[in-house]
N, C-alpha and C positions, 0 to 999 in steps of 0.2 A: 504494500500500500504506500503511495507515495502524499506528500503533503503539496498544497497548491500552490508551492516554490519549484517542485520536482525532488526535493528531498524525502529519503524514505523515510516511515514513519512506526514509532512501535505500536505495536497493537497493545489492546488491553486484553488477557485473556480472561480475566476477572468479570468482562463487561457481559461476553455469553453464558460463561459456568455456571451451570444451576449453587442455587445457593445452598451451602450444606447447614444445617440445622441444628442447632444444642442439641436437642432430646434426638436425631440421628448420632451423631456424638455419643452421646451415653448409653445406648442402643447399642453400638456397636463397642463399647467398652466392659462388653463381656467378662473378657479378661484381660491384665494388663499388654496394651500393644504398643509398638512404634508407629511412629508417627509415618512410613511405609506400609504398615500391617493396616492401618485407620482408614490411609489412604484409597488406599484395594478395595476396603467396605464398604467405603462412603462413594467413593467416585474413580475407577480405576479411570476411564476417560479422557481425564483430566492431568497433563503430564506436571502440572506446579503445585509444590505444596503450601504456599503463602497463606492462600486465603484459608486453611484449615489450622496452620500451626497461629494465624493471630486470632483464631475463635478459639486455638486449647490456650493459646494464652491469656484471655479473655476469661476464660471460664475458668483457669486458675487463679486469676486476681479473687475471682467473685468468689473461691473457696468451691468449686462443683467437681474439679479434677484435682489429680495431682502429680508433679511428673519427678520418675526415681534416678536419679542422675547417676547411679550405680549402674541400672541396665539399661538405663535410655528409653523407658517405655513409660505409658500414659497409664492412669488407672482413675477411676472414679473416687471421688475422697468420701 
């Protein structure tokens, strides 16, 4: 995609991805996963993990998750 100088332009892949959802989040926090493992659940689709790792970090401000920096995986708090 070029912009109306002729310069390319980034896309947003943010602007089409369906939107992933808290309670899919803790849905698929079954048991504790990586944020690769959440990924595959929630939206294989989708090759970026941004928009999902700033809703788990979102949701561990608010206290709903919690992540173990020993295994690197997400668990429900």
């Amino acid at each position: 995609m070029f912009s109306a100088i002729g310069y390319p332009t980034l896309e947003q892949p943010e602007a089409h991805a369906p939107m992933i959802k808290e309670e899919d989040v803790l849905a698929a926090l079954d048991k504790p996963r990586a944020v690769y493992g959440l990924k595959q659940r929630l939206d294989p689709s989708n090759k970026s993990t941004d928009a999902l790792q700033e809703l788990l970090l979102r949701m561990r401000a608010e206290g709903k998750v919690k992540f173990d920096i020993h295994s690197g995986k997400w668990s429900k708090a």
